[in-house]
VEXGUMI-944197 format. One record per residue (C-alpha): x, y, z; residue in one letter. Coordinates in steps of 0.2 Angstrom, whole numbers, plus 5000, padded with zeros to 4 digits. Example, Ala and Ser with C-alpha at 12.3 -4.5 7.8 and 13.67 -1.06 7.14 Angstrom:
# VEXGUMI-944197
- east; north; up; resn
- 5062; 4978; 5039; A
- 5068; 4995; 5036; S
//
This chain:
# VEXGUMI-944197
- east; north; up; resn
- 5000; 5000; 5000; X
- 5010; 5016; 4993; X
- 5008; 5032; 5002; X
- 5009; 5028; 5020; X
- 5025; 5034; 5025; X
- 5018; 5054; 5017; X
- 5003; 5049; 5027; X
- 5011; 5046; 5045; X
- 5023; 5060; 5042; X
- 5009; 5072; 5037; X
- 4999; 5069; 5055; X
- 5015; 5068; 5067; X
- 5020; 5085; 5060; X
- 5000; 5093; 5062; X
- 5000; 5084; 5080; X
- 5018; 5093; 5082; X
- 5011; 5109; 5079; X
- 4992; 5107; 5088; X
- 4992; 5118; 5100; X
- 4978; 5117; 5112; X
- 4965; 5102; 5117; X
- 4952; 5110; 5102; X
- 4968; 5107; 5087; X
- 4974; 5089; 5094; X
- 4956; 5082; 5094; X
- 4955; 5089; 5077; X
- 4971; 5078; 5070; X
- 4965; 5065; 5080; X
- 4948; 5066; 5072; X
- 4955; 5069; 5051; X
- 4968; 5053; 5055; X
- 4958; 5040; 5066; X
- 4941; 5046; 5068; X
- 4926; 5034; 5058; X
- 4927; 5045; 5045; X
- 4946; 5049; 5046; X
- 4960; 5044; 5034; X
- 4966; 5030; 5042; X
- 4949; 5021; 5044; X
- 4946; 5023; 5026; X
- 4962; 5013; 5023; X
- 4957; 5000; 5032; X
- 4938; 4999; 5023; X
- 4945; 4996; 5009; X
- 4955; 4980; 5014; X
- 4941; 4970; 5012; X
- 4944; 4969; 4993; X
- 4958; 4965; 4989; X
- 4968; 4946; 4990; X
- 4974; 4937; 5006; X
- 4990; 4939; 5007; X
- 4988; 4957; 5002; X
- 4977; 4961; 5014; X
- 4988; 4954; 5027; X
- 5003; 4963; 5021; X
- 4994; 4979; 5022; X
- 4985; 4978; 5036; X
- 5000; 4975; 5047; X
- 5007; 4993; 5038; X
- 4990; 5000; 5043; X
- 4991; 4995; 5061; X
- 5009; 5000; 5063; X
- 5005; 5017; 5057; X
- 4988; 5018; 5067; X
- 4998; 5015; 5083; X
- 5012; 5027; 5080; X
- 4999; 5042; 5075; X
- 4991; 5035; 5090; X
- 5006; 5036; 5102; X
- 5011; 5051; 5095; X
- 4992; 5059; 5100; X
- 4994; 5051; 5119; X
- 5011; 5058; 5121; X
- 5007; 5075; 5115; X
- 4991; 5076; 5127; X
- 5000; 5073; 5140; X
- 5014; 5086; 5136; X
- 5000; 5097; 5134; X
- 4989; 5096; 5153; X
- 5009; 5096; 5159; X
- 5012; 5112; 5149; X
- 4994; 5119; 5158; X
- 4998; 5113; 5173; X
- 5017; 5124; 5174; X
- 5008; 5138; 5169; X
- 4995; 5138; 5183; X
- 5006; 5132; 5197; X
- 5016; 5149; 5190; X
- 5000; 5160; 5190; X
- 4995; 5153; 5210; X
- 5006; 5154; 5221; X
- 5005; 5154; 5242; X
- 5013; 5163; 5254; X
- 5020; 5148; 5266; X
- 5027; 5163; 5279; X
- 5012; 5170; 5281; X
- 5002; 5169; 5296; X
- 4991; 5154; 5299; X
- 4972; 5158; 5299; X
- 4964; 5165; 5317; X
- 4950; 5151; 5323; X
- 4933; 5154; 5323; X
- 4931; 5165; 5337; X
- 4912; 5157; 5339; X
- 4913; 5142; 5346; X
- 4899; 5128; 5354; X
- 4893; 5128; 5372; X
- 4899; 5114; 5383; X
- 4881; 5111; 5386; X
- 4877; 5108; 5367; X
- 4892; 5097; 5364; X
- 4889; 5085; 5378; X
- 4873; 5083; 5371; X
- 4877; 5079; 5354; X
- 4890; 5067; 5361; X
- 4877; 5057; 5374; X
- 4864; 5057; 5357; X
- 4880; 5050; 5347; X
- 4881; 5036; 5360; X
- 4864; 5033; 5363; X
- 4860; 5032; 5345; X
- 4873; 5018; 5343; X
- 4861; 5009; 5356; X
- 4844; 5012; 5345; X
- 4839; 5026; 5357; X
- 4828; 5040; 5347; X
- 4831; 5059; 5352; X
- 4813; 5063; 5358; X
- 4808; 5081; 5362; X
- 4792; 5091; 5373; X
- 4787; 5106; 5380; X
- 4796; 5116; 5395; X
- 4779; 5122; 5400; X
- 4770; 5106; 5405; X
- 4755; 5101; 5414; X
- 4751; 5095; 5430; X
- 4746; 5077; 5425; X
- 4761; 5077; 5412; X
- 4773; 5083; 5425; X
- 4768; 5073; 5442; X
- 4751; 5065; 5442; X
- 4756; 5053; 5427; X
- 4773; 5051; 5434; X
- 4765; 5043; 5449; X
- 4772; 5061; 5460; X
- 4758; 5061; 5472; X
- 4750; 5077; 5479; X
- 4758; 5080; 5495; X
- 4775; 5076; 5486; X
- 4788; 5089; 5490; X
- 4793; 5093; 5473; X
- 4774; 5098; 5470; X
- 4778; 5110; 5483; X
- 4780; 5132; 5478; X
- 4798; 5131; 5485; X
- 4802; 5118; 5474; X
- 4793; 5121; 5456; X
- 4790; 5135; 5448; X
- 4769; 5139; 5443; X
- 4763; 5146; 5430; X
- 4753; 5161; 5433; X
- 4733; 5160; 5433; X
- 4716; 5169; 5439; X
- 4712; 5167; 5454; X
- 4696; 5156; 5449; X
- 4702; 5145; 5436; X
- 4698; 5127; 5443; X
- 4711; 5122; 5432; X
- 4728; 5114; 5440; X
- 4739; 5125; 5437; X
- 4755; 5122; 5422; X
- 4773; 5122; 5426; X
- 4790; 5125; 5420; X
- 4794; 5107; 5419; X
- 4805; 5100; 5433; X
- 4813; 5085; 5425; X
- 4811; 5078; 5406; X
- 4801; 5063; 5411; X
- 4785; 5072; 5404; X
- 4794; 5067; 5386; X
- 4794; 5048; 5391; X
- 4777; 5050; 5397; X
- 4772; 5058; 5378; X
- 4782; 5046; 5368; X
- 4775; 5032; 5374; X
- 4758; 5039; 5370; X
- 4761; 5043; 5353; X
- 4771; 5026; 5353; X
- 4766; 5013; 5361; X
- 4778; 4999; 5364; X
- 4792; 4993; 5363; X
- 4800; 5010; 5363; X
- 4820; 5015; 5366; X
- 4820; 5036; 5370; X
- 4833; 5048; 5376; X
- 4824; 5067; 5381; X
- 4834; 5080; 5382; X
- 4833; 5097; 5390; X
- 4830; 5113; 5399; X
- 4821; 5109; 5415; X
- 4818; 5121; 5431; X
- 4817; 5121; 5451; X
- 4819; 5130; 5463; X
- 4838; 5129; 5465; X
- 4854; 5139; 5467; X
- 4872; 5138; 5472; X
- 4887; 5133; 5465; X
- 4882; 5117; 5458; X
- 4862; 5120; 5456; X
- 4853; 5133; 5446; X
- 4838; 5137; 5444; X
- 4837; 5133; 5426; X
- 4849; 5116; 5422; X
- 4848; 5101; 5407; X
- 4846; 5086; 5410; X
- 4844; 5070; 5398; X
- 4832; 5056; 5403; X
- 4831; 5038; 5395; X
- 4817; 5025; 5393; X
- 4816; 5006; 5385; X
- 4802; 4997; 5385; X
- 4799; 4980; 5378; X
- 4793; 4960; 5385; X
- 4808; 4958; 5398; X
- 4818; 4970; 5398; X
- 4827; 4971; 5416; X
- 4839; 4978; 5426; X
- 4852; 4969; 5420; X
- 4850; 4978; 5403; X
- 4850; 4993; 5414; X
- 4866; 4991; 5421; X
- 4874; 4987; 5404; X
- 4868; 5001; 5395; X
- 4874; 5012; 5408; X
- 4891; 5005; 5408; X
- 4893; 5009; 5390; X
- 4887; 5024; 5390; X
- 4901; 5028; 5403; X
- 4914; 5019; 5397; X
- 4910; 5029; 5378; X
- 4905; 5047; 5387; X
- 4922; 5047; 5398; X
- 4933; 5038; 5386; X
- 4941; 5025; 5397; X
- 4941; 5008; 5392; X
- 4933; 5000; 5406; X
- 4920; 5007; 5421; X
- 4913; 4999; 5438; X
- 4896; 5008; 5443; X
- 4887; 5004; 5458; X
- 4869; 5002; 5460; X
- 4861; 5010; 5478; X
- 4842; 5006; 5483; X
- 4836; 5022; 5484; X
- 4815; 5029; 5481; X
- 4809; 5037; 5465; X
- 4791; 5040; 5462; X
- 4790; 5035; 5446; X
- 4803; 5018; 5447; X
- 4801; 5002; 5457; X
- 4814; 4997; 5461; X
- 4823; 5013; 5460; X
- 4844; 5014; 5462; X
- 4855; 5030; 5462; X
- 4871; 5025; 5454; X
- 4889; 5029; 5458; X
- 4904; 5026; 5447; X
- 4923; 5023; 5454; X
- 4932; 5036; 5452; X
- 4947; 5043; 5459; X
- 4953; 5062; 5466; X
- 4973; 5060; 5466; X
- 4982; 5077; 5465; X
- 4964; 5087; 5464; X
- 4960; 5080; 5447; X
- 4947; 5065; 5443; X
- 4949; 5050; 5433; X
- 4935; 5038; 5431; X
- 4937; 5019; 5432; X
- 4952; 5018; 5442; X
- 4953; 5022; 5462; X
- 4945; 5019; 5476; X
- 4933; 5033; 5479; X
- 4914; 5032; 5471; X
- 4904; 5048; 5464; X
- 4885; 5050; 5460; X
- 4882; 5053; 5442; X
- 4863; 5047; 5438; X
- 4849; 5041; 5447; X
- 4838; 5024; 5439; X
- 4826; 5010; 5439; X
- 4811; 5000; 5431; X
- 4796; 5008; 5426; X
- 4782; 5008; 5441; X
- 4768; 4998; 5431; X
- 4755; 5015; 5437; X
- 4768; 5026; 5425; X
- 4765; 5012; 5409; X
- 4748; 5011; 5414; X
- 4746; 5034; 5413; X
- 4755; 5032; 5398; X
- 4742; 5019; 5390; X
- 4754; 5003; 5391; X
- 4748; 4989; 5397; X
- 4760; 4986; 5414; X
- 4756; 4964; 5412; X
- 4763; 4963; 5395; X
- 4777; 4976; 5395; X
- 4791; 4982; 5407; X
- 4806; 4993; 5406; X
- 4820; 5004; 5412; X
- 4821; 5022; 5416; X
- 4835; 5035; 5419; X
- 4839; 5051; 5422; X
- 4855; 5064; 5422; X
- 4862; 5081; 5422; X
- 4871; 5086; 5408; X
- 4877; 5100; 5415; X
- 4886; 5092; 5430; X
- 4893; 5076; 5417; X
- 4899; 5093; 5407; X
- 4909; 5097; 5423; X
- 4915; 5084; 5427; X
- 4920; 5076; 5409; X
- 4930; 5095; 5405; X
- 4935; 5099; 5422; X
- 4923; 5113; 5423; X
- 4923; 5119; 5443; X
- 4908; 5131; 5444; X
- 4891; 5126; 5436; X
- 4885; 5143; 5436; X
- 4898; 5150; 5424; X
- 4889; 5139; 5412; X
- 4877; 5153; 5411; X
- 4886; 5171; 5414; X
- 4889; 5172; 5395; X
- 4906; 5177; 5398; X
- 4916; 5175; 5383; X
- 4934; 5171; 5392; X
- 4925; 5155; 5397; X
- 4917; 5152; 5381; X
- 4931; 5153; 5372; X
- 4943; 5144; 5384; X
- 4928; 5130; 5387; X
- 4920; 5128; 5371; X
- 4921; 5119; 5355; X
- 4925; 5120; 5338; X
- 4908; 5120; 5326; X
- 4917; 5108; 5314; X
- 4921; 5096; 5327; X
- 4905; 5086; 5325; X
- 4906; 5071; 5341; X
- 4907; 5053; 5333; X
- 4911; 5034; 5343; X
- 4922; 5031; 5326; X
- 4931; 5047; 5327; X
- 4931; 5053; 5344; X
- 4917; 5062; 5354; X
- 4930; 5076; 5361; X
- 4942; 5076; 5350; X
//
């Protein structure tokens, strides 16, 4: 087949001179597209004899694959050539300065409660929400809080205001988030896994009470669910929330309207040169207070108390905050100082995972 040395020599030297990604598709297109020179060459192969054929196809494919080669090499040289070029037009500064942080940053209180959530949710716990201003039943009666009950007491809760001749029981600013439990499991039914946190209020104030605090509350109910899954859940949340590989808690009798039997739980801690470390020492520290749903709560809540049972707790985030970051004074949680925000608080990007890390 004559003319094939004119015809590789012809595109090597356009592919030479291409300049640009638009000119090299256009060589590429003349010399190897389905209309392009070299296809034409090989259509007409078809008619002629075998042994010519097969001598001029093997030309063909050798100059196919050297125009091609040529066309790969050349786009190549091509994005390098771009690339120089915009590594010369950008350019950073190394010496200069690194850039400030974020001055706003997210409350100690927020963070621990997107850590607990993080951990809680690995468990199959829901986040379920309610209203700070509850009612009466919501509040006590369905939590099994009888009347004469301290807590329902003015120096304990705070009331809503109301005419002097509305029959009504007064509402509240709630005092705890079991009013959530109380509305999840209506609107749920069973089996149900909550968490509920939240703002709650009483009547308290000193250095490690306020009359405005957060508190996070969880509830399981199922067939036989028992205190042994209690205590497990517990001990992982503890083990996960504080980062320690291992936790001992300790389960105390103890009396909670709302919980038969009811335990406060202490963890082992230790207090050696002034700073705490749990799971290791000899001394013990309250954290949360516990126990199986009192059948007359199922019951208020419309579960039936002879088919299902459960577990309930309940703690303050605001004192777990303090005692997770080393925080000395609840109050400052609330002054809106910005020293202590900035010192305390946490970066907005820093989003609090078990695979990643909940504080780091």
């Amino acid at each position: 087949m004559d003319g094939l040395d004119a015809l590789k020599a012809k595109y090597l030297a356009a592919l030479g001179n291409a300049q640009g990604e638009a000119a090299l598709e256009e060589v590429r297109l003349s010399a190897l597209g389905k209309k392009g020179e070299i296809s034409a060459l090989m259509s007409t192969l078809g008619k002629m004899e075998p042994e010519a054929r097969k001598a001029a196809g093997a030309m063909l494919n050798v100059v196919k694959d050297e125009i091609d080669s040529a066309l790969r090499a050349k786009k190549a040289a091509l994005a390098d050539a771009a690339l120089d070029e915009r590594l010369r037009s950008e350019w950073l500064d190394v010496t200069l300065p690194g850039r400030p942080r974020p001055r706003g940053t997210i409350h100690p209180v927020s963070q621990v409660m997107e850590e607990l959530t993080a951990i809680f949710a690995d468990m199959g716990f829901a986040v379920a929400e309610g209203p700070q201003v509850e009612s009466d039943w919501y509040n006590f009666d369905a939590l099994n809080i009888p009347p004469e009950h301290p807590a329902r007491q003015e120096h304990d809760t705070f009331f809503m205001a109301r005419a002097s001749d509305d029959p009504r029981p007064p509402h509240v600013l709630r005092t705890h988030t079991s009013p959530v439990q109380i509305r999840a499991m209506m609107e749920q039914g069973a089996p149900i896994r909550v968490i509920a946190p939240g703002r709650v209020y009483r009547m308290d104030m000193d250095q490690t009470h306020a009359p405005m605090f957060h508190q996070v509350e969880g509830l399981a109910i199922d067939r036989d669910i028992s205190m042994a899954n209690l205590k497990w859940t517990l001990e992982e949340f503890c083990r996960a929330f504080f980062e320690v590989p291992s936790v001992e808690l300790r389960f105390r009798a103890s009396h909670f309207p709302f919980t038969e039997p009811s335990a406060e739980v202490d963890i082992r801690c230790s207090w050696k040169d002034g700073q705490l470390k749990i799971g290791e020492g000899d001394s013990w520290l309250e954290i949360l207070g516990s126990g199986m749903v009192h059948p007359k709560v199922l019951a208020s809540a419309g579960v039936d108390p002879t088919q299902w049972q459960g577990f309930a707790f309940g703690m303050g985030i605001d004192r777990i905050a303090m005692l997770k970051y080393g925080i000395p004074d609840l109050r400052a949680f609330f002054d809106s100082d910005l020293r202590w925000l900035r010192h305390y608080g946490f970066s907005a990007l820093d989003m609090p995972n078990l695979p990643g890390g909940l504080s780091s």
